[in-house]
N, C-alpha and C positions, 0 to 999 in steps of 0.2 A: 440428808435424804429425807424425804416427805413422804411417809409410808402411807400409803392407802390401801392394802390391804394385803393381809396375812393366811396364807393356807399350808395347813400340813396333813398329807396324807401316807398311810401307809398303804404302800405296792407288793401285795404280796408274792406278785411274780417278780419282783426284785430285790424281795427281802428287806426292804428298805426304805427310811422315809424320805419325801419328797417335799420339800419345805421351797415355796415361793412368795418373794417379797414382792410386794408391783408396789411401783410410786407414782405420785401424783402426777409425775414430769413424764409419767410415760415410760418408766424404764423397768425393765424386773431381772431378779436374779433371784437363780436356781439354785438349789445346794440339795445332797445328798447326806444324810445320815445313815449311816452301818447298824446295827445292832450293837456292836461293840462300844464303839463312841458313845452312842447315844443312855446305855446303861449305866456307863461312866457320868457323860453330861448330868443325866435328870434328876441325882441329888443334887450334884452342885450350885445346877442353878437353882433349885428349890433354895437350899439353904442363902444363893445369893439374896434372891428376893424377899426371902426372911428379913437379911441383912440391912438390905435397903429398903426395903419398906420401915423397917425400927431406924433406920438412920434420917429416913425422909418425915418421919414422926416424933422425931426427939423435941418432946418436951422440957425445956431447960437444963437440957444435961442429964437429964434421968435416965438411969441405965434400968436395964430389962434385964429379966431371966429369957433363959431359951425359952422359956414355956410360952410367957408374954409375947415375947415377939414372933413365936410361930402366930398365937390367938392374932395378934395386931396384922398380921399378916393376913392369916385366913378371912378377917372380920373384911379388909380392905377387899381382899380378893373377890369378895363373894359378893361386895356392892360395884363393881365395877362391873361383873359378870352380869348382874342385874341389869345394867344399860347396853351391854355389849351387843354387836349385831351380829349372831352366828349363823343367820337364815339367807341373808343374801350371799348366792353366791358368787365364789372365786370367777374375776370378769377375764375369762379366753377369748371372748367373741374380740375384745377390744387391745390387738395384740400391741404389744409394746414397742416403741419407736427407737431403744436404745436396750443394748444386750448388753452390758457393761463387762462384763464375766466370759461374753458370747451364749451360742445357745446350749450348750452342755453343761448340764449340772455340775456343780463343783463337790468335788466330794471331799467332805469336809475329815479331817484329819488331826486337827487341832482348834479348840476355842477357847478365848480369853475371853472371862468378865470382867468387869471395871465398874463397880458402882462408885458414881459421881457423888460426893455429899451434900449438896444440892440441886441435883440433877438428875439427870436419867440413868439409866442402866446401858452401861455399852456392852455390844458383845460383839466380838471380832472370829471371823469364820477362815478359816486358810487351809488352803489344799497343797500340802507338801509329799510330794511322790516321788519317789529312788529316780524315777526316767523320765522326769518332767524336768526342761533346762529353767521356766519360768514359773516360778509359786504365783498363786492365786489366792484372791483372798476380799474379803469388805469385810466392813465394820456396820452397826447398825446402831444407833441411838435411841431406846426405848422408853417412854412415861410411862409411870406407871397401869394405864389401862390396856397400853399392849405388849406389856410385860405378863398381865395378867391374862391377857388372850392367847399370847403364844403359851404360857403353861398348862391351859387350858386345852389346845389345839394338840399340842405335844403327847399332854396326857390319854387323851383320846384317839390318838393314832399308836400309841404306846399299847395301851387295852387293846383296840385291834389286831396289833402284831403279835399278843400272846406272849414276847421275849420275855415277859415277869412271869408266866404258869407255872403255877408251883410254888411259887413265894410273891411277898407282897415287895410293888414296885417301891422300893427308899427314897424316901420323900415326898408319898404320893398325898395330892391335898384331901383326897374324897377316899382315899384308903380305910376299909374297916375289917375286922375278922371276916365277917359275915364272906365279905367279898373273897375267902382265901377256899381255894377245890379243896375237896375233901383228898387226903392221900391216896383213896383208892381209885377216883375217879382220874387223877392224874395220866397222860397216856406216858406207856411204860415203850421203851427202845431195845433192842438187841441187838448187838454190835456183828 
């Protein structure tokens, strides 16, 4: 799959993110994230691409601290971010010739990462539902700079959706105190 370009947004009339892949060839698929999934996901794959970036970096066997390889991480992240094209946008006008998934977002239910050790970052996306006779599902092969663009993209529809208010999102890259509400300002619920 020849990705050509990556969008994630969150809908707040559905509570939900809407992540679309379009490929070169013409084809896009659609995937839904929950809130819940997606809270789970976004350490992990942080800590993946920790992983694989200090894997895709080894220097004759030298082993890192987590601290290193977060920095080695972060250092990479923020120069790929630097070339990245965030301003053109997600192409609708030029709709896709091939639905592979069909036109209903998949809503995603489980994912697998797989960092390759000299290779990309797979991530496999699968929608397993009690009353679905046929799972659905792709897999995505990621280089490093849109590995770096979807955590990016993630992150900022993450922020928009609010689901971290109140504590700071785990594993966030640009995460600082500064960034955390004050307790009072927090909005309070009654049941």
């Amino acid at each position: 799959m020849n990705i050509h370009q990556l969008s994630v947004r969150y809908l707040e009339a559905q509570d939900r993110i809407l992540v679309r892949v379009n490929t070169r060839e013409g084809t896009e698929m659609r995937l839904w994230l929950t809130r819940r999934l997606t809270l789970v996901l976004w350490p992990t794959l942080n800590r993946a691409v920790v992983e694989h970036t200090a894997r895709q970096d080894d220097l004759g066997g030298m082993q890192r601290d987590e601290v290193s390889k977060k920095i080695l991480a972060d250092f990479q992240r923020e120069a790929v971010l630097q070339e990245a094209d965030f301003a053109t946008p997600y192409q609708d006008a030029a709709l896709p010739t091939s639905w592979p998934l069909g036109t209903e977002p998949l809503l995603v239910t489980e994912v697998h990462i797989t960092p390759e050790a000299n290779g990309p970052l797979k991530i496999a996306f699968n929608e397993q539902l009690p009353d679905q006779d046929n799972a659905r599902g792709f897999e995505v092969e990621l280089a490093p700079p849109l590995v770096h663009g979807l955590v990016q993209l993630l992150e900022s529809a993450l922020h928009l959706s609010a689901w971290g208010q109140g504590h700071e999102l785990a594993g966030s890259a640009h995460a600082q105190a500064s960034d955390m509400p004050d307790p009072e300002e927090r909005p309070k619920y009654l049941n």
